[in-house]
N, C-alpha and C positions, 0 to 999 in steps of 0.2 A: 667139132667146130673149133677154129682157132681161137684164143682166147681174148686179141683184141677185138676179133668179130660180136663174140658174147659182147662185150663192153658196150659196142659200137652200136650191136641191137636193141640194147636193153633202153624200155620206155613202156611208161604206164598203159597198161591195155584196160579196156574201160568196156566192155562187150564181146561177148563169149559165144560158140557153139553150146548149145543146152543140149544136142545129142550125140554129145561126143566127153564120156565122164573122162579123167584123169586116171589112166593103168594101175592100181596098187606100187606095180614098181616103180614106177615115176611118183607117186607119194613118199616112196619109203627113201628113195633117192634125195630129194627136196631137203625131208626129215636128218640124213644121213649128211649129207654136207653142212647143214644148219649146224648143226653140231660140231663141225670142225671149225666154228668160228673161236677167233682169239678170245680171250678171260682176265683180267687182269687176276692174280695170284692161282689160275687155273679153276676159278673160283665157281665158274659155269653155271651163273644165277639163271638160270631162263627153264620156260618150259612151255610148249605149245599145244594147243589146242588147238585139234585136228577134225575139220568137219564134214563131212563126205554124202551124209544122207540126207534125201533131202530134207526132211522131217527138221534137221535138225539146223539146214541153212538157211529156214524160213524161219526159225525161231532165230539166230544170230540175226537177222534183217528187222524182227519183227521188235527186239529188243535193242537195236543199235541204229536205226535207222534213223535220220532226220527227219525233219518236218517235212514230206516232198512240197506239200501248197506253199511252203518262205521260199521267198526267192533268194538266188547265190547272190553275190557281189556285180556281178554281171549283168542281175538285171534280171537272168530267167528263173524259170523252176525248174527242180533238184529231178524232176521224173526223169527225163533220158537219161542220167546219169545211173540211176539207180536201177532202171527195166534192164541196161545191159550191165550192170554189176550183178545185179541179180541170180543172170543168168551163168553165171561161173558153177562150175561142178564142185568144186574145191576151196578152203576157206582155212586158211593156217591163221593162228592167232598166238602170234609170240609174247608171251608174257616173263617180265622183269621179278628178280625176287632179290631185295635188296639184304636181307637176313643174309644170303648166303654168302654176301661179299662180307659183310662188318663181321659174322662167325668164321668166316676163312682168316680176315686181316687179324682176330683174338687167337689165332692160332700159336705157337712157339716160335716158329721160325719168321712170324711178322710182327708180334706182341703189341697191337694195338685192346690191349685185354679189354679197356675202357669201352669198346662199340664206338668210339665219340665219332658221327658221323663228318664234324665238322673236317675232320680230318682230308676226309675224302675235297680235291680241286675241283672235280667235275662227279658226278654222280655215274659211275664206271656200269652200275647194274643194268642201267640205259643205253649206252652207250654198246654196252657189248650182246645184248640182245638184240641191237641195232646191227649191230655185223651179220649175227644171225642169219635176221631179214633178207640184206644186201646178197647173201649168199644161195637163199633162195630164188631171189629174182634173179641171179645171174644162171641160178640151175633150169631156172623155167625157160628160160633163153637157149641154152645148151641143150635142151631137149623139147625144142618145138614147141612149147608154149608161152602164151605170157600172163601177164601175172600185175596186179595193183596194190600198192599199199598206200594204207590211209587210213585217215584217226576213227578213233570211235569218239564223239562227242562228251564231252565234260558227262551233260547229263543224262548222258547216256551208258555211264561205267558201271554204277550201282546194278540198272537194270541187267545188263549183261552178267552182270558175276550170281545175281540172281538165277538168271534162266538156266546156268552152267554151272553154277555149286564152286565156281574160281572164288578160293579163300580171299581172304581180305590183304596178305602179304602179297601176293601176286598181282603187279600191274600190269596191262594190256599197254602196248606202245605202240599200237595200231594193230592192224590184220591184214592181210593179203588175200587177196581174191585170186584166182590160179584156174587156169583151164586154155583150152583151144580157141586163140582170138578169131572172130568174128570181126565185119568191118565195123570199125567204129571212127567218134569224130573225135578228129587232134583237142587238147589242150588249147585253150586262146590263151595261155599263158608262154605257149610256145613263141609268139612272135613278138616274146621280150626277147629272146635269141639266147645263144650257152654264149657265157663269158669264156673271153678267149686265157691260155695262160698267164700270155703279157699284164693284165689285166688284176689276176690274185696270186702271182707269184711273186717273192720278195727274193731276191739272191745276197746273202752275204749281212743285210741290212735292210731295213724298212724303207722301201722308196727305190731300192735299188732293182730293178726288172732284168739287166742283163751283163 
């Protein structure tokens, strides 16, 4: 598939085929480009949590799940949203380890020996688990399936690291749901519309669009 096609495809799939699991080689693929995501000092803070069985995607739901009875913003309850997440075969869960970036920048050739985090402008550990991510959904796209990312709830972090033994330096930046879309319903967030370039590009100077 050509590559602005991927780009052009890609959009949150929210309900799945439940008897159609994900190949092993399309996991290991996913897994495989994840990893060729950028690092700032090569420092490749991340590592994910790979959920396949079911046993073990009911305990990820069972420990991360919302309230389904509160209603969203919107007005409804959170059920439809969760019966076809649910049903996803597949469940990556890319976790941040910010250790590895402040012991990479204490290195020689960076000499921030201090760890002093303030250092860091933006929190890079994030950020680059975030490309991660991005790189997965573009893979799920590339190979016929699609794929959702989205947070695991504040009070819902402790529980998860529970249920999975994920240390306390390891933070979750959400999880992706991954499998064979099934029909499901668009986002109402969709008919805020995508901003055009004109819109958030500056050329040259702030204010300047062309």
């Amino acid at each position: 598939m050509e590559f602005s096609t991927v780009v052009r495809r890609r959009r949150m799939v929210r309900n799945y085929d439940p008897d159609r699991p994900v190949p092993a080689e399309l996991v290991d693929r996913l897994l495989e480009h994840a990893v060729r995501a950028p690092s700032a000092g090569f420092s490749q803070g991340w590592a994910f949590l790979v959920l396949t069985e079911p046993a073990d995607r009911e305990l990820f739901w069972t420990a991360t799940a919302p309230d389904t009875g509160r209603p969203d913003p919107a007005g409804r309850g959170q059920s439809r949203w969760l019966t076809g997440m649910r049903r996803a075969p597949l469940i990556v869960v890319p976790l941040a380890d910010r250790s590895a970036y402040l012991d990479r920048y204490a290195e020689p050739d960076k000499g921030w020996t201090d760890r002093d985090e303030s250092r860091w402008p933006v929190p890079y550990w994030y950020v680059d688990t975030g490309f991660a991510a991005l790189l997965m959904l573009l893979t799920a796209v590339d190979s016929g399936l699609g794929a959702c990312f989205f947070g695991i709830p504040v009070e819902r972090v402790d529980p998860f690291r529970a249920a999975f033994g994920v240390p306390a330096e390891l933070v979750p930046i959400g999880a992706l749901s991954i499998g064979y879309p099934a029909p499901d319903h668009r986002s109402a967030s969709l008919r805020r519309g995508r901003r055009p370039p004109a819109e958030v590009v500056h050329r040259g100077r702030w204010g300047l669009t062309s």
